[in-house]
C-alpha positions in Angstrom: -5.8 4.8 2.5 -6.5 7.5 4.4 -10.2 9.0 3.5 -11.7 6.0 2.5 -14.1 4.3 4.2 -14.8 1.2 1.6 -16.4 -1.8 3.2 -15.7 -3.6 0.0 -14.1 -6.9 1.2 -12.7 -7.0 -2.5 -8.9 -6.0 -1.4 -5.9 -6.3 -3.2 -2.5 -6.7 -1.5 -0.1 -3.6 -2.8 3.8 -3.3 -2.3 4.4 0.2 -0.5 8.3 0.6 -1.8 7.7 -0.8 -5.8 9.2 -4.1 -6.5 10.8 -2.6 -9.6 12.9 0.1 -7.5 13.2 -2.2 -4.4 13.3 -5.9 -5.3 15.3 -6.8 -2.7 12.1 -6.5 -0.5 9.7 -7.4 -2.8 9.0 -10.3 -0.5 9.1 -9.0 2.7 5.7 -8.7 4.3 6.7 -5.2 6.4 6.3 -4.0 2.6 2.9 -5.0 1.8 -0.6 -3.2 3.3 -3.8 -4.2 1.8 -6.0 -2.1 0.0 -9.7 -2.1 -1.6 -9.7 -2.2 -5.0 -10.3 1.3 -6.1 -7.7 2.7 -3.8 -5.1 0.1 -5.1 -6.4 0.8 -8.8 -5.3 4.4 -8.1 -2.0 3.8 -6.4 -1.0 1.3 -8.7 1.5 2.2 -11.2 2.6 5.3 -9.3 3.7 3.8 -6.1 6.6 6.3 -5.6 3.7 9.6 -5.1 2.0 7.0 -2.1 5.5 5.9 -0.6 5.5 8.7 3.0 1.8 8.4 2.8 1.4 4.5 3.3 4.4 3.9 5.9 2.8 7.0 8.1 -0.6 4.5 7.7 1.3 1.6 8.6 3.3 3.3 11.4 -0.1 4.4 13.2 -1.3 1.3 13.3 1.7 -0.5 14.6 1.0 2.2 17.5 
């Protein structure tokens, strides 16, 4: 996520498009980022709000 600089390795792996909207890719790895705990505690739940945000993060590091 951008801003945090965790070095927790306590990480949690977090669908970016919400397997409730978009089960169709629920298993598709292009659709899953890791995250530390905290940040996937706050994302979770309210995927739709972190949707632009988490495809830019993975788009940048595809780069």
């Amino acid at each position: 996520m951008p801003g945090c600089y965790s070095q927790s390795r306590d990480i949690a792996a977090h669908h970016i498009y919400p397997k409730k909207k978009y089960p169709e890719i629920q298993f598709d790895t292009a659709n899953g980022i890791t995250l530390c705990k905290p940040c996937h505690e706050e994302t979770y739940g309210r995927e739709e709000q972190f949707v632009t945000m988490l495809v830019r993060v993975v788009q940048t590091m595809d780069d």
